[in-house]
N, CA, C and O atoms as a CHARMM CRD file, in Angstrom:
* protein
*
  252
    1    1 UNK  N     -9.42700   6.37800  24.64800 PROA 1      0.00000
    2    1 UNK  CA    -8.58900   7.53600  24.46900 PROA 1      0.00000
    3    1 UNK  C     -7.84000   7.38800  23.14800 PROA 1      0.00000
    4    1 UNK  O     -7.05400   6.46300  22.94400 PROA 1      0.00000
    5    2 UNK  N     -8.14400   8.41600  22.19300 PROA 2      0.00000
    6    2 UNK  CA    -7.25900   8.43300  20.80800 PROA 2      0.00000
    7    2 UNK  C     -5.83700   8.93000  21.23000 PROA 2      0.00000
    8    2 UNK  O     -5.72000   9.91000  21.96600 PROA 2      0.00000
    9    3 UNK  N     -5.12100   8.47000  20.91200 PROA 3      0.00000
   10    3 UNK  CA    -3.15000   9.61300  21.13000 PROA 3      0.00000
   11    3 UNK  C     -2.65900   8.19800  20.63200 PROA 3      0.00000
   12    3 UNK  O     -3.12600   7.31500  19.91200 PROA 3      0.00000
   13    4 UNK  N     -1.14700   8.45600  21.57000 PROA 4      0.00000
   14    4 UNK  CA    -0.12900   7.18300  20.99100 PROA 4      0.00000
   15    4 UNK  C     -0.63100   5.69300  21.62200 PROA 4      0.00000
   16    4 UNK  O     -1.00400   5.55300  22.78700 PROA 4      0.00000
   17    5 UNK  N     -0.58600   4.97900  20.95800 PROA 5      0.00000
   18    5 UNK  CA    -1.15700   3.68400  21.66900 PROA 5      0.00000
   19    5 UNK  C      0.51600   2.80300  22.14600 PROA 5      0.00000
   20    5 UNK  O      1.63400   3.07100  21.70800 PROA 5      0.00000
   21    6 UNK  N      0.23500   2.02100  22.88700 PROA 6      0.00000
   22    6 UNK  CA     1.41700   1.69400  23.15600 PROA 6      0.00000
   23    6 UNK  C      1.57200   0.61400  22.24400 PROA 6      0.00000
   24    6 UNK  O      0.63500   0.35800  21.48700 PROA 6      0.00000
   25    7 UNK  N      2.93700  -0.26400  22.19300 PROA 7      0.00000
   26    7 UNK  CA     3.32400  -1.39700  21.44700 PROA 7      0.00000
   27    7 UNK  C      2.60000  -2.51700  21.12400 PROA 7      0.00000
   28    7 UNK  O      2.42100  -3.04100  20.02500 PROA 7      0.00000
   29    8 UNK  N      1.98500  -2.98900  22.82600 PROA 8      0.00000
   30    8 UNK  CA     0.93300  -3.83600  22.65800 PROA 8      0.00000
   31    8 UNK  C     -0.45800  -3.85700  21.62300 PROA 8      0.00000
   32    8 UNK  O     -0.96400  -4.64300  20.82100 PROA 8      0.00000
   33    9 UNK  N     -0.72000  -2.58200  22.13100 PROA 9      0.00000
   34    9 UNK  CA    -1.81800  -2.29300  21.34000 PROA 9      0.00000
   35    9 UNK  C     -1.39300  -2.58400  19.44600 PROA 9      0.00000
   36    9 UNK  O     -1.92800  -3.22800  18.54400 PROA 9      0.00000
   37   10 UNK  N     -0.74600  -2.12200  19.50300 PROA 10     0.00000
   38   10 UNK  CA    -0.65100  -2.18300  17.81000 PROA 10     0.00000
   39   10 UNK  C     -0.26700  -3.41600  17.50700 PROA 10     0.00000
   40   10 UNK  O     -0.77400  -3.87400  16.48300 PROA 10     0.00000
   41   11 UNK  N      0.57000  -4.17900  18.16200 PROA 11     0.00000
   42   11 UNK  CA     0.87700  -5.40600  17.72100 PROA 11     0.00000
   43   11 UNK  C     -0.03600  -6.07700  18.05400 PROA 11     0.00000
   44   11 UNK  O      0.38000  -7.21100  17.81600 PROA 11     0.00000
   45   12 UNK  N     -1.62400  -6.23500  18.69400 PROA 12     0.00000
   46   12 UNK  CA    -2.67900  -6.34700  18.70100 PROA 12     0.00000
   47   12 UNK  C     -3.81800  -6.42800  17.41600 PROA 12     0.00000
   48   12 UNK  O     -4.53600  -7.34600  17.02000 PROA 12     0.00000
   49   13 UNK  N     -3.60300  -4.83900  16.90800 PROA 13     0.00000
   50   13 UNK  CA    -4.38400  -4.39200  15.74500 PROA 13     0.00000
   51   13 UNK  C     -3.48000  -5.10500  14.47600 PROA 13     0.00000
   52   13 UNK  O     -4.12200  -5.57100  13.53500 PROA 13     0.00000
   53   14 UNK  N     -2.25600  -5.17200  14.46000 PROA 14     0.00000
   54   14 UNK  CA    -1.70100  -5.60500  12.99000 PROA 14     0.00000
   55   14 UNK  C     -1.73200  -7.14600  13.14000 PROA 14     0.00000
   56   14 UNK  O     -1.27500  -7.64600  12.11200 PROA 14     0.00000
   57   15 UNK  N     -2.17500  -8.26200  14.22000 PROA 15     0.00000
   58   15 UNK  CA    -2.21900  -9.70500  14.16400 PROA 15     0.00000
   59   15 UNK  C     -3.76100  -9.47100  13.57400 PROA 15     0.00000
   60   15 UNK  O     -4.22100 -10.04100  12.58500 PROA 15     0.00000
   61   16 UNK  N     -4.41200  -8.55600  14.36100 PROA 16     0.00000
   62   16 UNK  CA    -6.13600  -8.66500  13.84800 PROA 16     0.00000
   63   16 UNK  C     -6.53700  -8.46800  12.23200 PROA 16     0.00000
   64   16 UNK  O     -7.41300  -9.14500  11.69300 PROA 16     0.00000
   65   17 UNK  N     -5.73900  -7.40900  11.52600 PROA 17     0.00000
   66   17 UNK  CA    -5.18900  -7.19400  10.38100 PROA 17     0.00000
   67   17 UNK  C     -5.13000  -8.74400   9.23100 PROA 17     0.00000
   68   17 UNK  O     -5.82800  -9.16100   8.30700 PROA 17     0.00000
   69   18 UNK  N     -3.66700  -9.28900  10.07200 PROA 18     0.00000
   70   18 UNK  CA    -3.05400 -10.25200   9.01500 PROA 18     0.00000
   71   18 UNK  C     -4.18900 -11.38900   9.35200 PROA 18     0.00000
   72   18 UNK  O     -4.69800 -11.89900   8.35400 PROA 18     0.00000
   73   19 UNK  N     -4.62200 -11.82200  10.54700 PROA 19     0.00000
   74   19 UNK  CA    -6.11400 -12.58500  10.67300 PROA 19     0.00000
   75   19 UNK  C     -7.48500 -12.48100   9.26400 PROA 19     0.00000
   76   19 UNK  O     -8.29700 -13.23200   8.72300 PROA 19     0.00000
   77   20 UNK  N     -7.08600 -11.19700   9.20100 PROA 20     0.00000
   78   20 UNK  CA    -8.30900 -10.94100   8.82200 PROA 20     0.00000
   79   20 UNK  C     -8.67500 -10.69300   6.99700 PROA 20     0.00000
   80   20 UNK  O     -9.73200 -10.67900   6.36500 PROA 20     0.00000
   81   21 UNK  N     -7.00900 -10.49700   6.54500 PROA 21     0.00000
   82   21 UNK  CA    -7.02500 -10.38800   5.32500 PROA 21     0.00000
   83   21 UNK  C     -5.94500 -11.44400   4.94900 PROA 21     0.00000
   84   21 UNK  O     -5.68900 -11.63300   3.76000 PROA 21     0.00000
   85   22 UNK  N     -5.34400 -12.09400   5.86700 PROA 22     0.00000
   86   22 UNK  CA    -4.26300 -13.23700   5.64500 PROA 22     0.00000
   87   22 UNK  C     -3.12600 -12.47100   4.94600 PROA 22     0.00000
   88   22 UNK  O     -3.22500 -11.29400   4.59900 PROA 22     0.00000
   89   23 UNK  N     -1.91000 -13.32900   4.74900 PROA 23     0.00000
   90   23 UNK  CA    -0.63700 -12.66600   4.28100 PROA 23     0.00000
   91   23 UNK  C     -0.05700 -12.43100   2.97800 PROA 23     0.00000
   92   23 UNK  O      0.85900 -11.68400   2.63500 PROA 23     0.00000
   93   24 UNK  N     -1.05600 -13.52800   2.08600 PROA 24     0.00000
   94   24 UNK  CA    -0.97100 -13.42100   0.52700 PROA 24     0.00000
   95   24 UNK  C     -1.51000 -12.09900   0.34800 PROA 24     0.00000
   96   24 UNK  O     -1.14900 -11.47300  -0.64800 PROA 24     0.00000
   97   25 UNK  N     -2.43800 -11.50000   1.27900 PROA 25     0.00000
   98   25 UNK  CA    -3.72900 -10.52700   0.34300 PROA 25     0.00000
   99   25 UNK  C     -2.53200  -9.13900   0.66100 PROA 25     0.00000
  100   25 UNK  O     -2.32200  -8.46200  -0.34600 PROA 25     0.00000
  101   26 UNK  N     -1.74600  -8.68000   1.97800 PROA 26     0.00000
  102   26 UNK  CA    -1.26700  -7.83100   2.99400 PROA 26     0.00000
  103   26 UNK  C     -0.39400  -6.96700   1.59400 PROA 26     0.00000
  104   26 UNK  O     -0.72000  -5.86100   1.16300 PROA 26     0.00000
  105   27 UNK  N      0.98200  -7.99100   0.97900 PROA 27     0.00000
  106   27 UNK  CA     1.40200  -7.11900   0.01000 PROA 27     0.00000
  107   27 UNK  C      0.38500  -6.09000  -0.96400 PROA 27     0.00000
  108   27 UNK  O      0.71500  -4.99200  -1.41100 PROA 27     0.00000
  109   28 UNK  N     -0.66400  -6.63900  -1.11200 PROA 28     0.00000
  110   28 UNK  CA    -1.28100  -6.25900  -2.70700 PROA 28     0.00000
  111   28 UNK  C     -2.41400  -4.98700  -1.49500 PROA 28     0.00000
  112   28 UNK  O     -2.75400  -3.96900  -2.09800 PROA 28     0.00000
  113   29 UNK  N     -2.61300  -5.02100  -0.88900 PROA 29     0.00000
  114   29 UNK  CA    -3.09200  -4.24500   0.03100 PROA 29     0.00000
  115   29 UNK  C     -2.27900  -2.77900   0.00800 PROA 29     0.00000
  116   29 UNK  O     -2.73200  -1.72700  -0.44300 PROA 29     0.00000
  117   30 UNK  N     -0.90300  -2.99200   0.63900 PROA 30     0.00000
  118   30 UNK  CA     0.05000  -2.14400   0.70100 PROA 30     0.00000
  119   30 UNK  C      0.37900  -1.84600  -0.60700 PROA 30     0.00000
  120   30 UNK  O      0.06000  -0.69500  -0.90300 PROA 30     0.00000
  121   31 UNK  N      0.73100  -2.26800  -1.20400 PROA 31     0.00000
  122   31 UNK  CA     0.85900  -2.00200  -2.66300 PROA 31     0.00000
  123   31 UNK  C      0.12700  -0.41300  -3.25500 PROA 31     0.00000
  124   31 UNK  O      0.52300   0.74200  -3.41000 PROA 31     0.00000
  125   32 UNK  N     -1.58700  -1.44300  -3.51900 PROA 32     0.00000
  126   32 UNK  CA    -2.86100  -0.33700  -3.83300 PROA 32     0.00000
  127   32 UNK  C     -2.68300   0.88300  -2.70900 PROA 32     0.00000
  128   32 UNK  O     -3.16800   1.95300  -3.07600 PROA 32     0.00000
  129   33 UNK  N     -2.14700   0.87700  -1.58100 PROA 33     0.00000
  130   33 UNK  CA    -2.51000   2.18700  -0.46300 PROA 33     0.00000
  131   33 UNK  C     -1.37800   3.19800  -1.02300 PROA 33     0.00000
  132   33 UNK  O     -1.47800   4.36100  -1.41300 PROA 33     0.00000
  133   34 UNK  N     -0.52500   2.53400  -0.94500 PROA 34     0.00000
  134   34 UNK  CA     1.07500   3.59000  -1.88500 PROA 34     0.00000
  135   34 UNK  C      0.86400   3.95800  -2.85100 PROA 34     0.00000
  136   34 UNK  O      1.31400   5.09600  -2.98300 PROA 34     0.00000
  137   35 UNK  N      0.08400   3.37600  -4.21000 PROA 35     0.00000
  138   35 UNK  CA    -0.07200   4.26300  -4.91300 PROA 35     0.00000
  139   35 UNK  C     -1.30400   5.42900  -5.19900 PROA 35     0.00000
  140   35 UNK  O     -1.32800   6.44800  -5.88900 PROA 35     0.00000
  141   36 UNK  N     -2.27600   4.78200  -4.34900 PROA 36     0.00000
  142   36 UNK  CA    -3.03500   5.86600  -3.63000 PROA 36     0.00000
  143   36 UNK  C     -2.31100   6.90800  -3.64900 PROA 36     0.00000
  144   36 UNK  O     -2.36500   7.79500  -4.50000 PROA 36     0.00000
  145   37 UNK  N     -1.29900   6.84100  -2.32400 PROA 37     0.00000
  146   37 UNK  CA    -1.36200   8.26200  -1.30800 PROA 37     0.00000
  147   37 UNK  C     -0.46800   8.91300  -2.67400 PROA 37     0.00000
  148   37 UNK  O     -0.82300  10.02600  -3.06100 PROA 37     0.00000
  149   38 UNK  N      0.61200   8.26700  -3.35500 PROA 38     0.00000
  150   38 UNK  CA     1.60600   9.11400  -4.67200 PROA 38     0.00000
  151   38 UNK  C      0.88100   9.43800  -5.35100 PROA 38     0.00000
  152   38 UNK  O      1.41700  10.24400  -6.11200 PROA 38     0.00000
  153   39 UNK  N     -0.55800   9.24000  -5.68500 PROA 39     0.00000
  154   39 UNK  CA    -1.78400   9.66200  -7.04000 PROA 39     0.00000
  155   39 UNK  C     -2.04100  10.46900  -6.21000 PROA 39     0.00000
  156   39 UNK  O     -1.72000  11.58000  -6.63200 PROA 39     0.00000
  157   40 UNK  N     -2.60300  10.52700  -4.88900 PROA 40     0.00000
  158   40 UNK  CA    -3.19200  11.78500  -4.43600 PROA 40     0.00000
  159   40 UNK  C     -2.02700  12.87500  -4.83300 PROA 40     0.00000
  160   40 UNK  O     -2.13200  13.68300  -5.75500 PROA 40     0.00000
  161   41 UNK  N     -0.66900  12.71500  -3.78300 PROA 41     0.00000
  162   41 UNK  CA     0.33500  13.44600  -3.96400 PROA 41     0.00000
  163   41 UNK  C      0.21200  14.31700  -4.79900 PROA 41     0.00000
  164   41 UNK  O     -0.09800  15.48900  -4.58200 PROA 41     0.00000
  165   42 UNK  N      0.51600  13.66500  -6.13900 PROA 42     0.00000
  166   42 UNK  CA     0.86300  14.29500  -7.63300 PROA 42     0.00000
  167   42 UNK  C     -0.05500  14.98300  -8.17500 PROA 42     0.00000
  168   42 UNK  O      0.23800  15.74000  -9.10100 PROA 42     0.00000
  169   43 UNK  N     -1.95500  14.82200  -7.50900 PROA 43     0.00000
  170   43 UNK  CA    -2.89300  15.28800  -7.54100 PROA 43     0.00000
  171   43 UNK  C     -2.99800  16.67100  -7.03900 PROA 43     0.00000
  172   43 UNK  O     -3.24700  17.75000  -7.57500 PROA 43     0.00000
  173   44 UNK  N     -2.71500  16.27200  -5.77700 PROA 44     0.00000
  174   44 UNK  CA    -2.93000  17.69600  -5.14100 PROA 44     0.00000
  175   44 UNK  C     -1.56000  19.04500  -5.80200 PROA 44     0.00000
  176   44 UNK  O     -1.69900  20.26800  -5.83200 PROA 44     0.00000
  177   45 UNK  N     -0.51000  18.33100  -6.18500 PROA 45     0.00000
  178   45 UNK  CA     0.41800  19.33800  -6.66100 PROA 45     0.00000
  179   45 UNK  C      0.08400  20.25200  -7.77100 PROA 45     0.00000
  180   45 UNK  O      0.21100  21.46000  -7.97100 PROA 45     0.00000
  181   46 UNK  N     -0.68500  18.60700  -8.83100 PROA 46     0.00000
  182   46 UNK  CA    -1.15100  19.56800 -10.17800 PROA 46     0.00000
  183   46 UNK  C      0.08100  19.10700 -11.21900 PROA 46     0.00000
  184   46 UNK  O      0.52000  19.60200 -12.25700 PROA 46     0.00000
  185   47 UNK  N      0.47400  17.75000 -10.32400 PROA 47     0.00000
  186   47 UNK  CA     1.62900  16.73700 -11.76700 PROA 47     0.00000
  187   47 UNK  C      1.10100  16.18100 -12.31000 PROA 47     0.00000
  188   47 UNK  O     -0.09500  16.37600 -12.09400 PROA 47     0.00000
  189   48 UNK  N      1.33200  15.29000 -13.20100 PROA 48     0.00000
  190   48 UNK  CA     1.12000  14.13800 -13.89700 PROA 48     0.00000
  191   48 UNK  C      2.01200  12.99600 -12.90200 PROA 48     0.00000
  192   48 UNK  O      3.15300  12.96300 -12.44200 PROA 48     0.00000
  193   49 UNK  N      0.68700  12.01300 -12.85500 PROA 49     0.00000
  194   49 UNK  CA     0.63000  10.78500 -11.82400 PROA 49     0.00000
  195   49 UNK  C      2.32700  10.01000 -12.96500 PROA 49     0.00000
  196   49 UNK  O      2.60300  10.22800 -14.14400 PROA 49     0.00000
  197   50 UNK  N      2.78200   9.47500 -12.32700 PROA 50     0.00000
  198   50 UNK  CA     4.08400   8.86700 -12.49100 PROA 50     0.00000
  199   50 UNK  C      3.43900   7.60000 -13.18100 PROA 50     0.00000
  200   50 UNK  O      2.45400   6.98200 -12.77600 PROA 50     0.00000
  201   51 UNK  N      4.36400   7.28300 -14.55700 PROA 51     0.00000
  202   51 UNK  CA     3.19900   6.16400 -14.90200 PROA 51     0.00000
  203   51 UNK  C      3.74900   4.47500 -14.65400 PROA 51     0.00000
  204   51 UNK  O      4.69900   4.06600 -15.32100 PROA 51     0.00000
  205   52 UNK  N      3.41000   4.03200 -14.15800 PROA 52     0.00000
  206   52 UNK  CA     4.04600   3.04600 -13.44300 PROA 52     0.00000
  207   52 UNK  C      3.04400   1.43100 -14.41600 PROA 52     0.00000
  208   52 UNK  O      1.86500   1.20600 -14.68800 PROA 52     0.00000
  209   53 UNK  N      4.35600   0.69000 -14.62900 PROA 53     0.00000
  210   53 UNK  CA     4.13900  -0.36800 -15.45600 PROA 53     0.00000
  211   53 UNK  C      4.80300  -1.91300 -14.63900 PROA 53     0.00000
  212   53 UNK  O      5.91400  -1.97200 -14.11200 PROA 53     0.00000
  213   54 UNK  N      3.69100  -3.18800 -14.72400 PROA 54     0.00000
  214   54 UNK  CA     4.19100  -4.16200 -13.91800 PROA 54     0.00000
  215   54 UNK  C      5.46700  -4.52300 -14.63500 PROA 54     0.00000
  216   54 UNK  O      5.71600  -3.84600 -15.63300 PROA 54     0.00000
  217   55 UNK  N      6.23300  -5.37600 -14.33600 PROA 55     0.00000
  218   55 UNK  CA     7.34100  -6.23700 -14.61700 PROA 55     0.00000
  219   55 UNK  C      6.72000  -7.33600 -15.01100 PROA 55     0.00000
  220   55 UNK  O      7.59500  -7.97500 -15.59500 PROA 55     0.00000
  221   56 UNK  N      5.67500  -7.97600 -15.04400 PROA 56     0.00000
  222   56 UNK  CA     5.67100  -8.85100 -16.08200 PROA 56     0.00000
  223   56 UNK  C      5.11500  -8.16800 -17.04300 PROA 56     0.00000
  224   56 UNK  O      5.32900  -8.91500 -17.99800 PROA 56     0.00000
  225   57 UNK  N      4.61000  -7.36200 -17.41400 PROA 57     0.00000
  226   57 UNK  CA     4.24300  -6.39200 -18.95400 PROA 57     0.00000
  227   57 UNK  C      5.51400  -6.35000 -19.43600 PROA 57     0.00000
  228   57 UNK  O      5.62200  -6.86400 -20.54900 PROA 57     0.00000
  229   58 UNK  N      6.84900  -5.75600 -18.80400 PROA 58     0.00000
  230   58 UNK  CA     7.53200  -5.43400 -19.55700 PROA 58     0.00000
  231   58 UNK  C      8.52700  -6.87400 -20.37500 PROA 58     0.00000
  232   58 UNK  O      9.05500  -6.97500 -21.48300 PROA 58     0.00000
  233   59 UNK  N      8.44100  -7.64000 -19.40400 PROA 59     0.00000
  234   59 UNK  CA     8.92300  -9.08300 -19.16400 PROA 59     0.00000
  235   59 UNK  C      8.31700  -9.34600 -20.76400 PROA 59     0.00000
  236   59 UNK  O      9.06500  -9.10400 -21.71100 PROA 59     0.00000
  237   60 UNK  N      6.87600  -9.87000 -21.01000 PROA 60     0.00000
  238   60 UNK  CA     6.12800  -9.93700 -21.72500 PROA 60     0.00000
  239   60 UNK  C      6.49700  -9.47400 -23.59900 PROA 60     0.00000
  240   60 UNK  O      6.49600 -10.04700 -24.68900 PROA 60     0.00000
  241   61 UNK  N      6.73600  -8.28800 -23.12000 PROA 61     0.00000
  242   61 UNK  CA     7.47300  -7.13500 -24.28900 PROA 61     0.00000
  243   61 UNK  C      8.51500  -7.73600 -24.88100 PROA 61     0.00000
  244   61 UNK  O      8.46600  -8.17300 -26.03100 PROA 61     0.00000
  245   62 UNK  N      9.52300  -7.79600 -24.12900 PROA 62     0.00000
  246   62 UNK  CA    11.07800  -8.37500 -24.18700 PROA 62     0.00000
  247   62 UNK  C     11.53200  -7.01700 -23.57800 PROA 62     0.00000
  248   62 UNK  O     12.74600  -6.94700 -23.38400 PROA 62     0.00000
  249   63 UNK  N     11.02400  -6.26300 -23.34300 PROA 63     0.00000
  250   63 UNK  CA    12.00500  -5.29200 -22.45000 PROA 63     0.00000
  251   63 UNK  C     12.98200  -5.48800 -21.84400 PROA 63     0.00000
  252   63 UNK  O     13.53500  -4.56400 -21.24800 PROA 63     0.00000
C-alpha cells in the first residue's frame, strides 16, 4: 500500500539508505538533490539559476 508509512518504516528505509551509500557520501548526495530541485525551480519560472560558488574557490581568491 503507497500513503503515509509509519515511523518504523522510514526509519527502516533511511538505515538502508546510510548502509548503502555510507555517511561521508549522504551530505554530497543532499547537497547535489537541493540544487537540483532550486535549478529546476528557477527553470520552470524562466530565472536565471542563482550562481552559487564553493568556499574554498573563494578561500583560494583571497575573498
Amino acid at each position: 500500500m503507497l500513503g503515509m508509512s509509519s515511523p518504523a518504516e522510514l526509519l527502516v528505509v533511511l538505515f538502508v539508505i546510510l548502509l548503502l551509500f555510507g555517511a561521508k557520501k549522504l551530505p554530497e548526495l543532499a547537497r547535489g538533490l537541493g540544487k537540483g530541485i532550486s535549478e529546476f525551480k528557477s527553470a520552470t519560472r524562466g530565472e536565471e539559476p542563482p550562481k552559487v560558488t564553493k568556499k574554498s574557490d573563494q578561500q583560494d581568491k583571497g575573498e
